[in-house]
C-alpha positions as CSV (number, residue, x, y, z in Angstrom):
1,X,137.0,114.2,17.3
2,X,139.4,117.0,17.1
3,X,139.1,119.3,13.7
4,X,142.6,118.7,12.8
5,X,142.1,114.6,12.5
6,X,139.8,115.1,9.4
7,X,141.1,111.9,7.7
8,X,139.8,109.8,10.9
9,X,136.3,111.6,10.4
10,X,136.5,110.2,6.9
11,X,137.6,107.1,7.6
12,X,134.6,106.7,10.0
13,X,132.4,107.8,7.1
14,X,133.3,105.6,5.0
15,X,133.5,103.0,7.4
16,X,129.8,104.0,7.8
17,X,128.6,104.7,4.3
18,X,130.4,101.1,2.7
19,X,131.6,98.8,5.6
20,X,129.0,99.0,8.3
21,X,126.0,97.5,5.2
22,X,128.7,95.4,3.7
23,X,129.3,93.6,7.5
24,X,125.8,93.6,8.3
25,X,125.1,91.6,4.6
26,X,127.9,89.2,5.5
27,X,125.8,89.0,8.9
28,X,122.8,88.2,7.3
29,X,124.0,85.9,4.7
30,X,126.0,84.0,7.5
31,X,122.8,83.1,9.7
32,X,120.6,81.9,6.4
33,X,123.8,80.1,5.3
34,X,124.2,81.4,1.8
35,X,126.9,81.6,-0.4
36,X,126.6,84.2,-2.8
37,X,129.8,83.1,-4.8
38,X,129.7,85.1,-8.0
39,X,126.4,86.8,-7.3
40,X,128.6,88.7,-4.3
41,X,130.1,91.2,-6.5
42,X,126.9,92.5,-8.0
43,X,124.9,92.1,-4.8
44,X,127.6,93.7,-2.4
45,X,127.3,97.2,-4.2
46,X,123.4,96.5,-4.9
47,X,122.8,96.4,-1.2
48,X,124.9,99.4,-0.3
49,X,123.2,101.3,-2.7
50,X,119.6,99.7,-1.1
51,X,121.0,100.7,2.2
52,X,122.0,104.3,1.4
53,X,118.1,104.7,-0.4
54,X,116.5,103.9,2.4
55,X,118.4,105.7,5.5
56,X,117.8,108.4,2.7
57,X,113.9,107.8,2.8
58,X,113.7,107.0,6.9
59,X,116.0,110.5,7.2
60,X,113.3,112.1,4.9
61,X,110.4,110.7,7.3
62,X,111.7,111.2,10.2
63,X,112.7,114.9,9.2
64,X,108.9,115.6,7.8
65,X,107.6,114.0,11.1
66,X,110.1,116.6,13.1
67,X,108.9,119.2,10.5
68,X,104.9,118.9,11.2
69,X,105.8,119.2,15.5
70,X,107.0,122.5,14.3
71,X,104.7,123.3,11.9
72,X,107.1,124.3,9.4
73,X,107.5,123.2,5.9
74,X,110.8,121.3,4.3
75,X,113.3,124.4,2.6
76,X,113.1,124.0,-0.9
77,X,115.7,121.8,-2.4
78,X,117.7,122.1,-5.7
79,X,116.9,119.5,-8.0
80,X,119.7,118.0,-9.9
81,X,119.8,115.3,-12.7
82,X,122.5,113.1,-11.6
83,X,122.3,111.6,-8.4
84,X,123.6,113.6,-5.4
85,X,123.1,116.7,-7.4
86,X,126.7,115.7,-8.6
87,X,125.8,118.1,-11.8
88,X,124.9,121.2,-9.4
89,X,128.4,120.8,-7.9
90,X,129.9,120.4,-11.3
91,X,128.3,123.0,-12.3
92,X,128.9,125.7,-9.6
93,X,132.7,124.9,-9.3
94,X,133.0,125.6,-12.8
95,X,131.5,128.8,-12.7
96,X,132.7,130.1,-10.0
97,X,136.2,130.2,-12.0
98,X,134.7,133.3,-13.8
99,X,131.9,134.5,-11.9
100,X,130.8,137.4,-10.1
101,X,131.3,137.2,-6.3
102,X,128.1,134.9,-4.9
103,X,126.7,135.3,-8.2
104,X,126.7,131.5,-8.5
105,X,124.6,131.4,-5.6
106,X,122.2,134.4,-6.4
107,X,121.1,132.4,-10.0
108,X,120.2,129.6,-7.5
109,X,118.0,131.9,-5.6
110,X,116.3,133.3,-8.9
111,X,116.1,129.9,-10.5
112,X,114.0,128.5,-7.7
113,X,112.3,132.0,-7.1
114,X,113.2,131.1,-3.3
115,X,115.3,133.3,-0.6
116,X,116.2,130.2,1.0
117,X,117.4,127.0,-0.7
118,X,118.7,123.3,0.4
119,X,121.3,122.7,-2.2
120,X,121.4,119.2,-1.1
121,X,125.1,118.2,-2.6
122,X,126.0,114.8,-2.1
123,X,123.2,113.9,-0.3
124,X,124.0,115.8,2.2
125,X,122.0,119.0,3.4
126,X,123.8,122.2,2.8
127,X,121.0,125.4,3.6
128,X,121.6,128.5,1.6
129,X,119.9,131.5,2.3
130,X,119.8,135.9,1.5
131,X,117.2,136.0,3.5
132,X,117.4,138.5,6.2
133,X,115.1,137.5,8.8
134,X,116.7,133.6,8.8
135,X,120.3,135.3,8.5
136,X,119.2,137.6,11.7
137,X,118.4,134.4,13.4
138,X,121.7,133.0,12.9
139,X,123.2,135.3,14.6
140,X,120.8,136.8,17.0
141,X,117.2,135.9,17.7
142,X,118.3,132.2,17.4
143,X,122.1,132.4,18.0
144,X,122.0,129.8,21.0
145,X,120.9,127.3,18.3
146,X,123.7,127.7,15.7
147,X,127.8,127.5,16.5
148,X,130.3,127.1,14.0
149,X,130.2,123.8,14.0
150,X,132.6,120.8,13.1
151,X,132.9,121.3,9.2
152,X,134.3,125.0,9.8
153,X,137.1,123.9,12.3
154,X,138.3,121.1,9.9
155,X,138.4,123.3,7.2
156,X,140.4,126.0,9.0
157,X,141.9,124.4,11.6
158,X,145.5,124.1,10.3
159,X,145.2,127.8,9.5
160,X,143.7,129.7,12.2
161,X,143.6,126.9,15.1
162,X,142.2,128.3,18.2
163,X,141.7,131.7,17.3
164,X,138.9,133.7,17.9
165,X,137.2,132.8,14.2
166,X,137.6,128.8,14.3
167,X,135.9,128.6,17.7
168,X,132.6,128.6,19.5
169,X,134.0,130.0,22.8
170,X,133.8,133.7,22.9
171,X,137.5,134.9,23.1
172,X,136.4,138.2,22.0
173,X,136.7,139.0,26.0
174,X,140.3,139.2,26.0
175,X,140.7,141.5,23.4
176,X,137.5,143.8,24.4
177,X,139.5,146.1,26.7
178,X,141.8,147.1,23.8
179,X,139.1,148.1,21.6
180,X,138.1,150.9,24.3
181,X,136.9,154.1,23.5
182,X,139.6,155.6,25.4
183,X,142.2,153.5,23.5
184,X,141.2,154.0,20.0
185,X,141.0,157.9,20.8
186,X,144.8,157.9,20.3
187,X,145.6,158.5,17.1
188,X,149.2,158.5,16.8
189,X,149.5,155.4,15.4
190,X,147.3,155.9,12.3
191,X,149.0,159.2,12.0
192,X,152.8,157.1,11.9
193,X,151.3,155.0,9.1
194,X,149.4,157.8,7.1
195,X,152.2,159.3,7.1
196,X,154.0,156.5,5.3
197,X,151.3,156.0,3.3
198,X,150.7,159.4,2.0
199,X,154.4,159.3,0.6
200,X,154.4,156.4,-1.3
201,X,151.2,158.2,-2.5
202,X,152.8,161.6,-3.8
203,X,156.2,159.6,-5.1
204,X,153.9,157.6,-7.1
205,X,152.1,160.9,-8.1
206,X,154.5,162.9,-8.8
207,X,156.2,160.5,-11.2
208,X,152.5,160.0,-13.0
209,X,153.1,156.4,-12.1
210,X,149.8,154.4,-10.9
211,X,149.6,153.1,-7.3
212,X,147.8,149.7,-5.9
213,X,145.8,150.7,-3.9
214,X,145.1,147.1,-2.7
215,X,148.3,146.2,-1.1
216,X,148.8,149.8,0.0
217,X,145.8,150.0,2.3
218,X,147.0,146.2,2.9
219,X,150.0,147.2,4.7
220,X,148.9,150.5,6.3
221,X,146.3,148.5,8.2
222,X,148.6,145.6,9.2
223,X,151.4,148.0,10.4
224,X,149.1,150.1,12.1
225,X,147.2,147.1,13.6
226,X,150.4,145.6,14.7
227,X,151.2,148.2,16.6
228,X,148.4,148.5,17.8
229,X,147.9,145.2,19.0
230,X,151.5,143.9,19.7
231,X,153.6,147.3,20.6
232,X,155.8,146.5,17.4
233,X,154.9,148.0,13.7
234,X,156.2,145.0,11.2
235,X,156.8,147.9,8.8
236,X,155.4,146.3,5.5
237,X,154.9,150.0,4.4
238,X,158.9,149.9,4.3
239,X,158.9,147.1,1.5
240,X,159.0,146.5,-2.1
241,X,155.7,147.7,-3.4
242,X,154.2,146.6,-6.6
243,X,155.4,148.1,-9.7
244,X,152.5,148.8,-13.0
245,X,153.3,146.6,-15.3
246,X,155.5,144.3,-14.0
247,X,154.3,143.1,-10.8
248,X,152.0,139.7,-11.2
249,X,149.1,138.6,-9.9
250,X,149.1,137.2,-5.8
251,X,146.7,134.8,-4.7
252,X,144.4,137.9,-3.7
253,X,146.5,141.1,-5.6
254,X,149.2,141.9,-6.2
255,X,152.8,139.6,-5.7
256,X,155.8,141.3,-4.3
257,X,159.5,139.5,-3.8
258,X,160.7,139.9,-0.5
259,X,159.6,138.8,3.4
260,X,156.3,140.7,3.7
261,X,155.1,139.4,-0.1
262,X,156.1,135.5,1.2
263,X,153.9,136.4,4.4
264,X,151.1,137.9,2.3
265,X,151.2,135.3,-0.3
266,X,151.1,132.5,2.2
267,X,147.8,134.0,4.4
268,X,146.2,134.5,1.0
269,X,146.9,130.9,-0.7
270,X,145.5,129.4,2.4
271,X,142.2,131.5,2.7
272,X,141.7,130.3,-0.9
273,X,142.3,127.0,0.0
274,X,139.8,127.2,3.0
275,X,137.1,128.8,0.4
276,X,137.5,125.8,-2.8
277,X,137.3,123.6,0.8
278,X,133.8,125.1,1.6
279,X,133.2,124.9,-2.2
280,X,133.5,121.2,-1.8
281,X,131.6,120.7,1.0
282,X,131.5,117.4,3.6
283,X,133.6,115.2,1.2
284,X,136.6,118.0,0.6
285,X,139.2,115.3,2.2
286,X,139.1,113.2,-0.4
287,X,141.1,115.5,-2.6
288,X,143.9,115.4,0.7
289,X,144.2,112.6,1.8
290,X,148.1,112.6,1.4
291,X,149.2,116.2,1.5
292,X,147.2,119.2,3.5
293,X,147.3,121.8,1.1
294,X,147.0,124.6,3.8
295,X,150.8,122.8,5.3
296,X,153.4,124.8,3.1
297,X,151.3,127.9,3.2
298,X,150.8,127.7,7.2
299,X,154.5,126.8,7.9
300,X,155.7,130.2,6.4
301,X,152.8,131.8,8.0
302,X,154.4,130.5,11.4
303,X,157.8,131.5,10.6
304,X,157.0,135.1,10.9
305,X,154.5,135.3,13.9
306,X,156.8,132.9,15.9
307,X,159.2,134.9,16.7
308,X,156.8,137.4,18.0
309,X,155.2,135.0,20.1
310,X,158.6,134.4,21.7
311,X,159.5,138.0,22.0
312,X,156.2,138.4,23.9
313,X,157.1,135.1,26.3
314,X,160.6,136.3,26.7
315,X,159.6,140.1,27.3
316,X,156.8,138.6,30.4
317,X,159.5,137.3,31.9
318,X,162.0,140.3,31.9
319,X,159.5,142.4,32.9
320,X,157.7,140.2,36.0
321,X,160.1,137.7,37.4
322,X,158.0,136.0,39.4
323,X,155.6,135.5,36.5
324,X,152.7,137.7,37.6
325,X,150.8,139.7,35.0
326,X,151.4,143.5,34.3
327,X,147.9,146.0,35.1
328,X,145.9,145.9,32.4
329,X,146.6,149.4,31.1
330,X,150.7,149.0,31.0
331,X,150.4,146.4,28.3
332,X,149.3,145.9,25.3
333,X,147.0,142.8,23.5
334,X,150.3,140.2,23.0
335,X,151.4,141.3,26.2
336,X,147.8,140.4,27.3
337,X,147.9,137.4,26.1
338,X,151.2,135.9,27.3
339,X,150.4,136.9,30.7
340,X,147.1,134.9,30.3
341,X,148.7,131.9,28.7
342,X,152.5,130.5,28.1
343,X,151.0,128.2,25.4
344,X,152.7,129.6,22.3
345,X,150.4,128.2,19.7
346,X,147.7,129.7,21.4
347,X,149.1,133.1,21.0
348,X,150.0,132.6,17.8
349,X,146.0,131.7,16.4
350,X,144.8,134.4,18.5
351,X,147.6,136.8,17.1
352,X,146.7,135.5,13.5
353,X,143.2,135.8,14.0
354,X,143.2,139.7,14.9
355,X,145.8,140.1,12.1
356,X,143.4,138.5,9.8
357,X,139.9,141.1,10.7
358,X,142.3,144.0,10.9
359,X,144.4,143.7,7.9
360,X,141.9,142.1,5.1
361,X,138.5,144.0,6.4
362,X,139.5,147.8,7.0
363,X,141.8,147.4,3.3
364,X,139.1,145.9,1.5
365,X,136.8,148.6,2.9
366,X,139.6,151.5,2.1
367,X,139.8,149.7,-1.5
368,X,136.5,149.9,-2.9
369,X,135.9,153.5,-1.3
370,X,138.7,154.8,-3.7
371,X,137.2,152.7,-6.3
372,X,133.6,154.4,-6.1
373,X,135.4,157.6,-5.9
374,X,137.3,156.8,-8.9
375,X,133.9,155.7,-10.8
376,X,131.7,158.5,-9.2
377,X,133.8,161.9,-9.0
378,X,131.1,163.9,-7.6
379,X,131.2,161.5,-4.7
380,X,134.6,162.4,-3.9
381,X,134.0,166.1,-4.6
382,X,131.7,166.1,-1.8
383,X,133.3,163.7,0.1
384,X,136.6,166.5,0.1
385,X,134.5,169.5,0.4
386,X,133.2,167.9,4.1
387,X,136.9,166.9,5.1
388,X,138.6,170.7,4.4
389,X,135.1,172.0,6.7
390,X,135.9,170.1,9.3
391,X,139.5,169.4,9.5
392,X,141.0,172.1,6.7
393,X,144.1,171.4,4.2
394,X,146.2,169.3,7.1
395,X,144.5,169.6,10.1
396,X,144.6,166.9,12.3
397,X,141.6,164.5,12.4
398,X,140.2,163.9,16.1
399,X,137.2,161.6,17.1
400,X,135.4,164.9,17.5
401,X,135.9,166.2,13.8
402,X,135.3,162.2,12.4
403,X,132.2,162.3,14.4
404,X,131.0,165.4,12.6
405,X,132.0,163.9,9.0
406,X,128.5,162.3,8.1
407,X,128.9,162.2,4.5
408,X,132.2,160.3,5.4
409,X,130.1,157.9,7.3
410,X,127.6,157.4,4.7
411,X,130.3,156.9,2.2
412,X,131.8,153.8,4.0
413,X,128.2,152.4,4.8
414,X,127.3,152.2,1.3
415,X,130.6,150.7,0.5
416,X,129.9,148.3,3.0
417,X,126.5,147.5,2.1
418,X,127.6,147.0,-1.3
419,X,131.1,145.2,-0.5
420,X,130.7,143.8,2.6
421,X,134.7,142.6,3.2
422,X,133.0,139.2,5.1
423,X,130.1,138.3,2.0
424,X,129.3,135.4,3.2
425,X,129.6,133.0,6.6
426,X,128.6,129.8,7.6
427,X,127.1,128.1,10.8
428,X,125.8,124.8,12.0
429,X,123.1,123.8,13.7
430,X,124.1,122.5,17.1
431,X,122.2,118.8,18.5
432,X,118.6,120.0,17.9
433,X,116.7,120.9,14.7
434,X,114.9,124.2,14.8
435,X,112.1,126.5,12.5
436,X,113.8,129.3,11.0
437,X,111.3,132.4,10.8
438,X,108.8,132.9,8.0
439,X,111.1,134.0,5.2
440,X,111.0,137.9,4.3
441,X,108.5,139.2,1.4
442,X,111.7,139.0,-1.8
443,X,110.0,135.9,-3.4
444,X,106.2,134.8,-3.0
445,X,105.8,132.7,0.4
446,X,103.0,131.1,2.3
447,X,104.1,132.8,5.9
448,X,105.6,129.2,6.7
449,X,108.3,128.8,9.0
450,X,110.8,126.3,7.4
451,X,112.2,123.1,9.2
452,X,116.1,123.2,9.8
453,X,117.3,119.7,10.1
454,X,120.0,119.1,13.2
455,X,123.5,119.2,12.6
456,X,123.4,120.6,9.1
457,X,125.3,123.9,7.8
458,X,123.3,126.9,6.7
459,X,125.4,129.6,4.5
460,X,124.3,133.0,4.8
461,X,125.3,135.7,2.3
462,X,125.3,139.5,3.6
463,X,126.0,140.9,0.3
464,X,123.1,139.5,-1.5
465,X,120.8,140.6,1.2
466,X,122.6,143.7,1.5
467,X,121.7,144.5,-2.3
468,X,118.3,143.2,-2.4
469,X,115.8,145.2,-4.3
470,X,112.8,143.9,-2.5
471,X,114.9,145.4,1.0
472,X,116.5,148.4,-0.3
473,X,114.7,149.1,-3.6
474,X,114.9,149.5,-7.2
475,X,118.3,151.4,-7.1
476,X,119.8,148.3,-4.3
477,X,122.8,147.5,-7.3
478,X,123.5,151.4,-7.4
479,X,126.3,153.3,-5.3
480,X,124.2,156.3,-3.5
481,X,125.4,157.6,-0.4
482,X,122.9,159.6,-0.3
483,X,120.5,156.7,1.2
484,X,122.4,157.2,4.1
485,X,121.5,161.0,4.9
486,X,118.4,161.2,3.3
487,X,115.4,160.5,6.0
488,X,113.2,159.0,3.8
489,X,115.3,156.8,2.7
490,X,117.2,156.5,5.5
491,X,114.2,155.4,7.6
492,X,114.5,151.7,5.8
493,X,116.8,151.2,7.0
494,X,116.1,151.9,10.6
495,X,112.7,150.1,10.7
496,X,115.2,147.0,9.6
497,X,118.6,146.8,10.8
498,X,119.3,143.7,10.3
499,X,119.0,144.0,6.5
500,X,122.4,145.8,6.5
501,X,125.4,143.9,9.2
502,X,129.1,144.1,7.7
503,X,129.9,143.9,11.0
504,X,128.1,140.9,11.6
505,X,125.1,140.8,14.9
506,X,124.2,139.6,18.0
507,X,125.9,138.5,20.6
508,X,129.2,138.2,18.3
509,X,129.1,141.5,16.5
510,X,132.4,143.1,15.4
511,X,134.3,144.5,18.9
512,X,136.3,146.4,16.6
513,X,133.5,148.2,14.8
514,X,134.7,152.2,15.7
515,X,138.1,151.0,15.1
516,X,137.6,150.2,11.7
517,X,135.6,153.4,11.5
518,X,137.9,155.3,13.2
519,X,141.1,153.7,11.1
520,X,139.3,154.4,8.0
521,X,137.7,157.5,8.0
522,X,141.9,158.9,9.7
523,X,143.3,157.8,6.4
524,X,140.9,158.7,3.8
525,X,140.9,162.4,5.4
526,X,144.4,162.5,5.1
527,X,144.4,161.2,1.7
528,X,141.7,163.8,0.6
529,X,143.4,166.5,2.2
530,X,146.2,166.4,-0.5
531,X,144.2,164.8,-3.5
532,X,141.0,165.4,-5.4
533,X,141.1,163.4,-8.7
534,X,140.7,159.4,-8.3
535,X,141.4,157.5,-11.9
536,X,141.4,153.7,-12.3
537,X,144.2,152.6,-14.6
538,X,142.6,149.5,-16.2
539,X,146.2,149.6,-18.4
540,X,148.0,148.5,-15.2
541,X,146.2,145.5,-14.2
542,X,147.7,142.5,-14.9
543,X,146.6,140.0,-17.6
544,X,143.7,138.2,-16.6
545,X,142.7,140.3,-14.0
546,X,139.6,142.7,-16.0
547,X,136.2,141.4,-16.0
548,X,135.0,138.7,-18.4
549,X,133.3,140.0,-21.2
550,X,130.5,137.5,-20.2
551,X,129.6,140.0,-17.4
552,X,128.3,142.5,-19.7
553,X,125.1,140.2,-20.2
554,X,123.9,139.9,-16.6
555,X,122.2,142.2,-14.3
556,X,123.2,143.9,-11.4
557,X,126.4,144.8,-10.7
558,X,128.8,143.1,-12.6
559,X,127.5,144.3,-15.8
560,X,129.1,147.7,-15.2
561,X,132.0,146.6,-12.7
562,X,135.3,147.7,-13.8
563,X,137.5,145.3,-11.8
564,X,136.9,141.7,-10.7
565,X,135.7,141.5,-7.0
566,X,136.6,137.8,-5.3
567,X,136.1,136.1,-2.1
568,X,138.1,133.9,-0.3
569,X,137.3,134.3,3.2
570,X,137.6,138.2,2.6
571,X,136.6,140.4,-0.3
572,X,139.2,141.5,-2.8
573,X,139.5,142.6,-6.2
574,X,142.0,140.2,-8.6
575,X,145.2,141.7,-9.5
576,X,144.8,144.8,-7.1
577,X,143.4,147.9,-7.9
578,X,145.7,150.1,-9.9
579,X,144.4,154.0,-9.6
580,X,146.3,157.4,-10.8
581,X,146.0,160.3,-7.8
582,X,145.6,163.6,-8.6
583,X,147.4,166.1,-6.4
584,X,144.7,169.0,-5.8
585,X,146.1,172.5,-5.8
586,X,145.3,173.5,-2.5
């Protein structure tokens, strides 16, 4: 059934779960010749309820029998007090109104003194795990096993369609030859957009006004990636930018007024649409059944690629007649992609789709490096000191002098490890049940491998595993770049790479890795070129935007965070992040 006809697949369900034991009843009572007369209304739901129990218990057998040909034990399951562990999902979409990002997940994991968990919602089964070695077979030593699955495409499928993250075909070959070494080399388009950005910057500084960082970095990677991409900067850099103190909150950040805010707005309102979806789990329909709540949000989305899409078509045309595709290296990635297909909509996913891991990723990165160096001075101290060595007061950076910047580099891998801008993902099982490995030594285990039942989602969550003491130590909640440079410490790491993947693994790990890096790392020497001071101004964020006080209470993290991180889809931090810059003297 196709994703988008998620009503039908609930239909069927129901159709399954009430009328199939209702008809065969009726069946039964026809053959005997009984008439139940009054007794039909108590014995009706009585026998649905009979039939549910035991497809529960011959589901349960049949998975233990599955379980013992692979010598593997059952996952542990969460263990409710309401039927359906209705009180679990109560109780987690409640929280996560006011918690810490995954945190609602991580008290599951220390509740049950388990890496790996079945949550078991609705009695259906929902895997969730931190644990490194079944995340690494997700996405690599098992990958063949796993696919995204029809739960994920229903969920997304008005929003992203047939782009490259809503299906299990690997597109990622059509926009490979763009990522290029030879390609990302150039430099002249981050340069046109630091440019931009580095103003807004010093008019922000000069007046002692704060700036948000959140939406900035927002639209210097979208311009820049639109360029990139599509030949043609949208020039959100150009727009109204959020004002201290008077701009309210966005659905992610910060809100502004005019055509790129109503773009913004829109792809934001439907990622967190997509995330309460995932929240909800199989049953999420019920709650729109009359009205798609991605529709409005998708609709405006479409009114700005659209006519992009058409200037690409239109463009093909003018420039090949006959309808024959350009050489490769003439063109750029919409060009690309109208010469491989006329099918608008197909563009458009595709377009939205690289939009989507350029913009949100690389700015959520860019965010929480200027929040560290806001928190931690002497990080940026050192961070600057390396930038004037290798590329002075305004030299130009190159991929030579990035190369050579390897506190830089350590920098961003501990803000990825600690922020990853993708904390969490989901897969499905394809036909087949499988063993995930013996889970990893974080909780007490027997060395059991651990039966995944068939067709059932598993959620795995990079930045809990990525900030696991038992992985990376005693000081895993800490920011220390220095775990990156340090051999000792450094070795970890590289006797386990798969307990650190921002960029995801496997056969579908980020193609545009070293543009990220590349994007980044251009920027933030630019910006340290002309500033060494890094203040959060905790006065500017709007209402409801600082952590709750409950936080304060809890370990880790979030009981010395300044700002609120969320996730919807992508990492961001609520109401922006408002920071002063201070102009350094030489």
């Amino acid at each position: 059934m196709h994703p988008a006809r998620y009503r039908a697949r609930l239909f069927l369900d129901v159709c399954r779960v009430f009328i199939l034991p209702s008809t065969v009843l009726s069946c039964i009572l026809r053959i005997v010749r009984v008439d139940l007369g009054l007794f039909a209304f108590p014995i009706y739901p009585a026998f649905i309820v009979a039939w549910a129990i035991v497809k529960g218990i011959t589901t349960n057998v049949a998975q233990a029998r599955e379980a013992a040909q692979f010598g593997a034990k059952p996952i542990p399951r969460v263990q409710g007090k309401w039927p359906g562990n209705i009180d679990v999902l109560l109780r987690m979409m409640a929280a996560f109104k006011t918690s810490y990002v995954c945190d609602v997940y991580l008290q599951l994991f220390e509740e049950y003194q388990s890496t790996t968990l079945n949550t078991r919602i609705l009695w259906c089964d929902t895997i969730i795990t931190m644990d490194q070695e079944h995340s690494k077979f997700v996405l690599s030593t098992g990958f063949q096993r796993f696919w995204r699955g029809t739960a994920q495409k229903e969920r997304m499928e008005m929003f992203l369609g047939e782009g490259i993250f809503n299906r299990d075909d690997d597109h990622r070959s059509t926009a490979r030859p763009f990522f290029a070494r030879d390609r990302i080399s150039d430099f002249e388009i981050f340069e046109r957009c630091a440019t931009q950005t580095l103003a807004i910057i010093n008019n922000l500084s000069a007046s002692s006004q704060p700036c948000e960082v959140q939406d900035l970095f927002s639209r210097f990677t979208l311009d820049a990636a639109s360029e990139f991409l599509f030949g043609h900067n949208l020039g959100t850099l150009s727009g109204a930018l959020p004002i201290a103190g008077k701009t309210a909150m966005g659905p992610k950040g910060s809100a502004t007024h005019d055509s790129w805010g109503s773009f913004a707005q829109a792809f934001e309102m439907a990622q967190q649409i997509v995330t309460t979806r995932a929240r909800l789990g199989y049953f999420w329909p019920l709650f729109e059944l009359f009205r798609d709540k991605t529709s409005p949000h998708t609709a405006a989305i479409r009114r700005w690629l659209d006519p992009l899409v058409r200037e690409a078509l239109e463009q093909k045309k003018a420039r090949s007649p006959d309808g024959g595709p350009s050489p490769l290296g003439e063109k750029n990635f919409m060009q690309h992609l109208a010469d491989s297909t006329e099918d608008p909509v197909l563009i458009r996913d595709q377009l939205l789709s690289m939009l989507l891991a350029s913009r949100d990723t690389t700015a959520c990165l860019l965010t929480f490096v200027v929040y560290f160096m806001a928190l931690h001075p002497e990080v940026a101290q050192k961070l600057r000191a390396e930038v004037l060595e290798h590329c002075g007061v305004d030299g130009t950076p190159t991929v030579d002098r990035i190369r050579n910047l390897k506190y830089m580099r350590a920098v961003i891998n501990e803000t990825l490890r600690l922020f990853p801008p993708v904390p969490l993902n989901v897969r499905e099982t394809r036909g087949a049940a499988c063993a995930l490995p013996p889970p990893d030594a974080t909780y007490a285990n027997d060395g059991a491998p651990l039966y995944m039942p068939s067709r059932t989602l598993i959620m795995y969550f990079p930045i809990l595993t990525q900030r696991s003491k038992a992985l990376w130590g005693a000081d895993a909640d800490e920011f220390d770049p220095e775990r990156w440079v340090d051999g000792e410490r450094l070795e970890r790491f590289l006797a386990n790479p798969s307990m650190w993947a921002p960029f995801s693994a496997g056969p579908r790990i980020c193609i545009g890795q070293e543009y990220a890096y590349n994007e980044a790392s251009y920027i933030l020497v630019r910006v340290l070129q002309q500033f060494d001071r890094f203040t959060l101004a905790l006065d500017a964020q709007p209402a409801g935007s600082l952590p709750p006080g409950e936080w304060k209470s809890r370990t880790g993290r979030q009981a010395v965070e300044q700002v609120w991180p969320g996730s919807a889809m992508t990492l961001y931090i609520k109401g922006g992040l408002w920071v002063h810059f201070g102009k350094s003297d030489r």
